[in-house]
C-alpha positions as CSV (number, residue, x, y, z in Angstrom):
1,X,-4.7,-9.9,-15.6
2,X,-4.0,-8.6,-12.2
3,X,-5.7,-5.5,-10.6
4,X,-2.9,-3.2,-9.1
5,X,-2.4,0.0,-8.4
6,X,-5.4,1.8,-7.0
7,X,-7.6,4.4,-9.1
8,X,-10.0,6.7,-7.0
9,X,-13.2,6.4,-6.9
10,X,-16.0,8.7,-8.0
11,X,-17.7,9.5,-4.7
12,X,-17.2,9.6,-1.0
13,X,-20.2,10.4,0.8
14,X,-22.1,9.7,4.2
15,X,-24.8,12.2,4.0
16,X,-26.7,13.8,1.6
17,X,-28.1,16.9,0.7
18,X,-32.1,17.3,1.4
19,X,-32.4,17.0,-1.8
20,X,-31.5,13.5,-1.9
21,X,-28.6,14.4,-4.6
22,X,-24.9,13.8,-3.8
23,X,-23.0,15.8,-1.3
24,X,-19.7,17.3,-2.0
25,X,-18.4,14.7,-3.2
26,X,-20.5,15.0,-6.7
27,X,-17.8,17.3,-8.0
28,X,-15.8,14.8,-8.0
29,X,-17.0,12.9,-10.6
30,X,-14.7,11.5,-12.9
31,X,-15.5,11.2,-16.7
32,X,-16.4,7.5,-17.9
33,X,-18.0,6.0,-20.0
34,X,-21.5,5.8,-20.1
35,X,-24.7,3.6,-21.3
36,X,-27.5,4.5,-22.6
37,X,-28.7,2.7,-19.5
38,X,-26.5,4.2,-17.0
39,X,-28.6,7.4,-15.3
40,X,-27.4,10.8,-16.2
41,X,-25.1,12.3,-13.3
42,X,-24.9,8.7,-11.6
43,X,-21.4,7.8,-11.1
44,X,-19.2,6.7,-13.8
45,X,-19.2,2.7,-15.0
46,X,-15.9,1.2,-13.8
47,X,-15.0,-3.0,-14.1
48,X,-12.3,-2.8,-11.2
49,X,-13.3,-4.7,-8.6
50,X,-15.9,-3.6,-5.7
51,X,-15.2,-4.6,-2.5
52,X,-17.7,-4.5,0.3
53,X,-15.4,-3.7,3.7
54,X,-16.8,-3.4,7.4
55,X,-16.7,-6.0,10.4
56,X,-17.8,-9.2,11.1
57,X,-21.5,-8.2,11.8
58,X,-21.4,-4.7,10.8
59,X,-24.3,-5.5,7.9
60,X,-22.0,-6.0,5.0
61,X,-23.8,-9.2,3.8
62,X,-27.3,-7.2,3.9
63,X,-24.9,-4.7,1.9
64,X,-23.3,-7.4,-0.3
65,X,-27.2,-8.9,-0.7
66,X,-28.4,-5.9,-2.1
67,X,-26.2,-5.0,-4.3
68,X,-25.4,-7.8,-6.0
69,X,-29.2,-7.8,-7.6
70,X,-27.2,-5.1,-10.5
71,X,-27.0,-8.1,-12.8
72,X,-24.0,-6.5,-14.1
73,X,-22.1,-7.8,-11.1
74,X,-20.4,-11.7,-10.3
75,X,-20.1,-11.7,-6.2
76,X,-18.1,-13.4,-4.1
77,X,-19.3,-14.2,-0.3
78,X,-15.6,-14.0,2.2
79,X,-13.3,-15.7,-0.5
80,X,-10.4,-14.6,2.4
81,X,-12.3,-16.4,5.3
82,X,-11.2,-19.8,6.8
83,X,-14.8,-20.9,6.8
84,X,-15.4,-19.9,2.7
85,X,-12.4,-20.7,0.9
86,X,-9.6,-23.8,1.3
87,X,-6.8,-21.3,0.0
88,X,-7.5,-18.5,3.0
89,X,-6.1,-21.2,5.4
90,X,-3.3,-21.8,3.4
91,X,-2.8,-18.1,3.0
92,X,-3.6,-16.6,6.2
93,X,-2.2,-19.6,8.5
94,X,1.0,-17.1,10.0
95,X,-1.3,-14.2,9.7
96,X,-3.8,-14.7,11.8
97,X,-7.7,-14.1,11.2
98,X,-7.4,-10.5,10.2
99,X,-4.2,-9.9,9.2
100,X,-2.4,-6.7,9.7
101,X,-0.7,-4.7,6.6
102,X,0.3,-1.2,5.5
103,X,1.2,-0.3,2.8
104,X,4.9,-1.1,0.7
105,X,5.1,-4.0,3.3
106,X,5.3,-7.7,1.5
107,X,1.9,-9.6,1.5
108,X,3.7,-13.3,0.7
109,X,0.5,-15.7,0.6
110,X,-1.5,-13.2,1.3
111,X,-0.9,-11.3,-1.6
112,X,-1.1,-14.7,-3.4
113,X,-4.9,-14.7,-2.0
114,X,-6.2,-11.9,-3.1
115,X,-4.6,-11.9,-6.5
116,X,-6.6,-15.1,-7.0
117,X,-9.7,-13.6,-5.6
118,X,-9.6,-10.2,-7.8
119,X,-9.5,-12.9,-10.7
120,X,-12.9,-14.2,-9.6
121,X,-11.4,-17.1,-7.5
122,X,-11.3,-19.3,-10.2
123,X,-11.5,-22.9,-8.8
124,X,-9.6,-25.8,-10.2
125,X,-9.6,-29.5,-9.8
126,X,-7.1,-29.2,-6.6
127,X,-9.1,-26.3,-5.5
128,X,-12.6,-27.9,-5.7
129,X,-10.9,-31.2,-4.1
130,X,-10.2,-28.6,-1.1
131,X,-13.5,-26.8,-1.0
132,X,-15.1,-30.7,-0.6
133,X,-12.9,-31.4,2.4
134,X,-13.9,-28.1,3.7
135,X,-17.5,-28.4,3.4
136,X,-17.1,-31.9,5.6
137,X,-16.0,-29.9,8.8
138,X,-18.8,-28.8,10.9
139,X,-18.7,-25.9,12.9
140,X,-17.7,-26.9,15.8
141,X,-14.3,-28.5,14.4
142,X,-13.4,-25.4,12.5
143,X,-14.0,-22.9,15.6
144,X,-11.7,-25.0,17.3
145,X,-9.2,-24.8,14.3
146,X,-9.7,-20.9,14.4
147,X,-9.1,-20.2,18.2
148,X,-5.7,-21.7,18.0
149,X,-6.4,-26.3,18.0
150,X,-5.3,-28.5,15.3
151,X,-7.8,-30.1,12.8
152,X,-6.4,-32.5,10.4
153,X,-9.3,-31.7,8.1
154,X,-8.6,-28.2,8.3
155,X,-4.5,-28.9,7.9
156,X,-5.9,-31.4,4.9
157,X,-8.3,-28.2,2.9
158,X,-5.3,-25.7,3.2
159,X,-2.6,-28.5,1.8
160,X,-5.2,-28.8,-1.2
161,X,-6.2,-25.2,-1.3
162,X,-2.5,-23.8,-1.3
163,X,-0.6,-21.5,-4.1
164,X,-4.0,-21.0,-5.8
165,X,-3.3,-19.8,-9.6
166,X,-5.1,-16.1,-10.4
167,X,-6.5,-17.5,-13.2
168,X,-9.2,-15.2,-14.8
169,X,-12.8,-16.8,-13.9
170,X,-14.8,-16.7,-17.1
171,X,-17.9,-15.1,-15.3
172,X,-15.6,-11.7,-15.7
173,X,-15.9,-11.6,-19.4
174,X,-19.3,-9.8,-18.6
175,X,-19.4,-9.1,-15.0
176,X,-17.5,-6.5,-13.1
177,X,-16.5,-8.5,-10.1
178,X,-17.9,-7.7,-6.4
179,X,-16.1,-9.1,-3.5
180,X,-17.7,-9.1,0.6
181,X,-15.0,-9.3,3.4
182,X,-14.9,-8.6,7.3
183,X,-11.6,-10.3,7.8
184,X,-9.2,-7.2,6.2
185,X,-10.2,-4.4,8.6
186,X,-5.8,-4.2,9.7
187,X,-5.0,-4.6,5.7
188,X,-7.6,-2.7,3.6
189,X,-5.2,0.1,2.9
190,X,-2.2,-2.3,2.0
191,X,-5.0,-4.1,-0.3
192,X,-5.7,-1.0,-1.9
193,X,-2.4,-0.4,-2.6
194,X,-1.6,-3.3,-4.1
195,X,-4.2,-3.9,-6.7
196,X,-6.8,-1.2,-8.6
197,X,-9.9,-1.8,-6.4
198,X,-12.6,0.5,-5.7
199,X,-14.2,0.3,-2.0
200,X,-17.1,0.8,0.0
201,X,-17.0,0.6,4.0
202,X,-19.5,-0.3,5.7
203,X,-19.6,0.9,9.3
204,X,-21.8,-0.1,12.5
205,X,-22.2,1.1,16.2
206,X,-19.3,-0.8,18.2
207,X,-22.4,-1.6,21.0
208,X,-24.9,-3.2,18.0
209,X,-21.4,-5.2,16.9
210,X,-20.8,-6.3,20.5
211,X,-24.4,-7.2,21.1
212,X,-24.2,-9.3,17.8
213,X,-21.2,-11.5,18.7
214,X,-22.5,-12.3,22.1
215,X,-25.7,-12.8,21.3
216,X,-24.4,-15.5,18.4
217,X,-21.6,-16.5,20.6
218,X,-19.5,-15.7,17.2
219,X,-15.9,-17.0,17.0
220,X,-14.0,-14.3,16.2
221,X,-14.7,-13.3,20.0
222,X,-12.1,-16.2,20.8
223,X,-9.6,-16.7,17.9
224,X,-5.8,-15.7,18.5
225,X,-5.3,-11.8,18.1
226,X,-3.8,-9.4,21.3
227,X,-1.1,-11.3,21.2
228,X,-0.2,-11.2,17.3
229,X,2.8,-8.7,16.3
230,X,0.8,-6.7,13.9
231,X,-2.2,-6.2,16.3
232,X,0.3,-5.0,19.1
233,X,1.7,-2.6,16.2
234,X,-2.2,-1.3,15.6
235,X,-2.5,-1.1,19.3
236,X,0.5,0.9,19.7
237,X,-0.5,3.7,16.7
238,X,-3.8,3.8,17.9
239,X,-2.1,5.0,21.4
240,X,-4.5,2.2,23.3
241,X,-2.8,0.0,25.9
242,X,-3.0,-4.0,25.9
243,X,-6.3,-5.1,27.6
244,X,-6.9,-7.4,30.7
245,X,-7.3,-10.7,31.1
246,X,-11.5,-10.2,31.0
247,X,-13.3,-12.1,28.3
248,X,-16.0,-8.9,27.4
249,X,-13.1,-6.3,27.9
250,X,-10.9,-8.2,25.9
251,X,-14.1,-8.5,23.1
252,X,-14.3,-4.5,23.3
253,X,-11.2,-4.0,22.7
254,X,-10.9,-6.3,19.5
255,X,-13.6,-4.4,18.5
256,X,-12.5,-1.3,19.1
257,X,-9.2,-2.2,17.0
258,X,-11.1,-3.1,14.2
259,X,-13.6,-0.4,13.9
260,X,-10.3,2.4,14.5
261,X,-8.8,1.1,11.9
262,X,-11.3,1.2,9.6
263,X,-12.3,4.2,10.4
264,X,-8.7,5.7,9.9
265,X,-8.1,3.6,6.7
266,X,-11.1,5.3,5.6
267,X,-10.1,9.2,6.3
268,X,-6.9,8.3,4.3
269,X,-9.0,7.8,1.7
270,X,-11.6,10.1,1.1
271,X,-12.5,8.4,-2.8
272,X,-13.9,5.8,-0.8
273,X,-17.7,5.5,-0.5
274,X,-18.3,5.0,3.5
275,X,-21.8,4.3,4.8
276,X,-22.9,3.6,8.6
277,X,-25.4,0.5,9.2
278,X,-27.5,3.0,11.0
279,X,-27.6,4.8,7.6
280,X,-28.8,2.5,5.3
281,X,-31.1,1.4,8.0
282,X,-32.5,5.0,8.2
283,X,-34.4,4.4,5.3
284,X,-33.2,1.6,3.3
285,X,-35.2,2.0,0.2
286,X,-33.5,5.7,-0.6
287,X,-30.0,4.8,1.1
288,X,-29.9,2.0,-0.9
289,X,-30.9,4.0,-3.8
290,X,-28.2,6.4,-3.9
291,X,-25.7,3.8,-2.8
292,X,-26.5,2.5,-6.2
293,X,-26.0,5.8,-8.4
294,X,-22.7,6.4,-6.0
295,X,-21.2,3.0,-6.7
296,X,-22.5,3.4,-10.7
297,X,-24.8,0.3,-10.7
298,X,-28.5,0.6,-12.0
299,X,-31.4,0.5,-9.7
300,X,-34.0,-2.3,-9.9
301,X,-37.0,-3.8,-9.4
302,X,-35.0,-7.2,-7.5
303,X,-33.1,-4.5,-5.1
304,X,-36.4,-2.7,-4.0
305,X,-37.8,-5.9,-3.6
306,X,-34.9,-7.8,-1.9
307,X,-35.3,-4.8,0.7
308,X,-39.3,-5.6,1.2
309,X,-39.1,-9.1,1.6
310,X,-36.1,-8.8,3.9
311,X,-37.9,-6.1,6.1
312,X,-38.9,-8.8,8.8
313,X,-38.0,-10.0,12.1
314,X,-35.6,-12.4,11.7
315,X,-32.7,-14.5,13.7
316,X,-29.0,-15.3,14.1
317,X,-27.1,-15.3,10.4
318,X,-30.1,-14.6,8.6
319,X,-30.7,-11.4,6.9
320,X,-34.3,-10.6,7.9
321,X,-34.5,-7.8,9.6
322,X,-36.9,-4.9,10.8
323,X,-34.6,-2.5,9.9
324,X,-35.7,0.8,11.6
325,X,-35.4,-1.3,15.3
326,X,-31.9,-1.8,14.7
327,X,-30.1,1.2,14.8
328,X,-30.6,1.6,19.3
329,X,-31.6,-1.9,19.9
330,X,-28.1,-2.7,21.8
331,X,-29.5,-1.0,24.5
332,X,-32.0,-3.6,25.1
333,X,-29.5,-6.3,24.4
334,X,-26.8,-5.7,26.3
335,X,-27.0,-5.1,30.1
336,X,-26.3,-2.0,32.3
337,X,-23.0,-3.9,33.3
338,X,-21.7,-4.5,29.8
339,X,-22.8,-1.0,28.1
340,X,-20.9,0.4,31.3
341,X,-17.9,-1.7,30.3
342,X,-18.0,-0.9,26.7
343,X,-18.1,2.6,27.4
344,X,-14.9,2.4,29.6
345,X,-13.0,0.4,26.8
346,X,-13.6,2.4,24.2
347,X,-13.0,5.7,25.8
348,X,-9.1,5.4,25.1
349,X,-9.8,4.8,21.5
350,X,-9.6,7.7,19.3
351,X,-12.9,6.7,17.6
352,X,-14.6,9.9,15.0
353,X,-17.7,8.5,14.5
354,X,-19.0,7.6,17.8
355,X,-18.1,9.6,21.2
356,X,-18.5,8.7,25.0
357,X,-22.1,9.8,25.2
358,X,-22.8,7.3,22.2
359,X,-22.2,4.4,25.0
360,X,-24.8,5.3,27.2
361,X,-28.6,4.1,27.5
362,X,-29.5,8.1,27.6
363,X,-27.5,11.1,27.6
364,X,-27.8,11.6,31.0
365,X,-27.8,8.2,32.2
């Protein structure tokens, strides 16, 4: 069984009444069917697939960590990223590391992908074969492989990992399926036109995602991407020119793609439950809260407590976090020089959610 053709979701909503009830959105509500465990006026309980959406580093795996204690749900952890799956090399090897889609355009392997993925990435001999190679390569070898070098390993995971059959996984019998990825920020719309998903976007301050990649060195700073057709075609609707030669300016800009189409892929759809990082770090015991009666899922004592014991300094790819520093701490991050540079990058791109003064240390800095 394949999921296609998008249905709208309940809800859409970035802020909330005092209250703590839904915004406008709640009159949206759909009918559905409900549990005798499902709260009253929560929204209705769907089994298409839920996919978590954002940026690398936007806080979609705190998102994806959260959620994913509704025992209701089966989650999958980037099943489209090189570094996860065998069959997203395969897939994704002509596309590029976020490849670019709209809508009514041909998706080829990586239609193939995700059709496999929506039916719980069900692995078989071949595929687990694949996923052994893969877990061989260290880190090093597959950054390498991802800004644009060969890896025979790499080359050997995607040959084993290719034409993956979207056979249903049997963990779906009882689980509505929920999927994380950062790597479809130029193809969410196309995806949600192709198969009956719901989505939630998850959205962070371009400086905090900039701070984040340098700070981690992360790789999709370096893989292949100005120079790929569909990103020039991004470029080109987004009305931002090409950017220089400079390693942070070309970063910003990459960025800046990424979070503009997002953003736009999300005003096209206002079903769509969008939430900022800032948000949910606001106060992420009542965010969380209503994320969960928004997305349908039933609160519990594992999300409250996977947001305590999380609520802690931590480092690099681990979760732990104090969350109510993290919201302005890429001021303190980043330097004068590169908040300066930021702000100059992005000033072209027709961002909504974050203006000029949003770049500076202070608004009259």
């Amino acid at each position: 069984m394949c999921y296609r053709r998008p249905h709208a979701l309940v809800v859409r909503t970035e802020r909330r009444s005092a209250g703590g009830a839904a915004g406008d959105g709640a009159a949206n509500l759909r009918p559905g069917p409900m549990s005798p465990e499902h709260p009253p006026g929560a929204a209705p309980v769907t089994r298409r697939p839920l996919i978590i959406a954002g940026m690398p580093r936007s806080g979609t795996t705190w998102t994806k960590q959260v959620l994913e204690c509704d025992p209701s749900l089966h989650s999958l952890m980037e099943p489209d990223s090189e570094g996860h799956r065998a069959s997203a090399i395969w897939a994704k090897r002509h596309a590029g590391r976020f490849p670019a889609l709209v809508p009514g355009e041909p998706g080829g392997r990586y239609h193939r992908l995700w059709a496999w993925i929506l039916e719980g990435a069900h692995e078989s001999l071949r595929l687990r074969s694949a996923e052994q190679v893969l877990r061989i390569v260290r880190p090093p070898e597959r950054n390498s492989f991802l800004s644009g070098n060969t890896s025979p390993r790499m080359s050997l995971a995607a040959t084993l990992g290719a034409h993956p059959s979207p056979r249903r996984s049997p963990a779906l019998a009882d689980h509505r399926l929920l999927v994380k990825t950062v790597h479809a920020p130029l193809a969410i719309d196309w995806l949600a036109s192709e198969f009956d998903v719901d989505v939630v976007m998850v959205l962070r301050h371009p400086g905090s995602v900039l701070a984040s990649w340098i700070s981690l060195d992360y790789v999709d700073q370096y893989v292949p991407f100005e120079g790929l057709p569909g990103v020039q075609r991004v470029a080109e609707e987004l009305g931002v020119a090409p950017p220089g030669p400079d390693h942070l300016t070309r970063m910003i800009w990459r960025i800046g793609v990424l979070l503009c189409s997002l953003e736009r892929a999300a005003d096209r759809h206002p079903d769509w439950v969008v939430r900022t990082h800032e948000q949910l770090c606001r106060d992420p015991q009542e965010e969380f809260r209503q994320l969960y009666a928004d997305l349908g899922l039933r609160w519990n004592e594992d999300a409250e407590r996977n947001l305590v014991e999380n609520d802690e300094p931590g480092r690099r790819f681990l979760t732990k976090r104090v969350a109510a520093e993290l919201p302005d701490n890429w001021k303190q991050r980043l330097t004068p020089s590169q908040i300066t540079e930021l702000r100059r990058v992005l000033e072209p791109f027709p961002l909504t959610r974050w203006k000029s003064d949003d770049f500076r240390l202070a608004p009259d800095a």
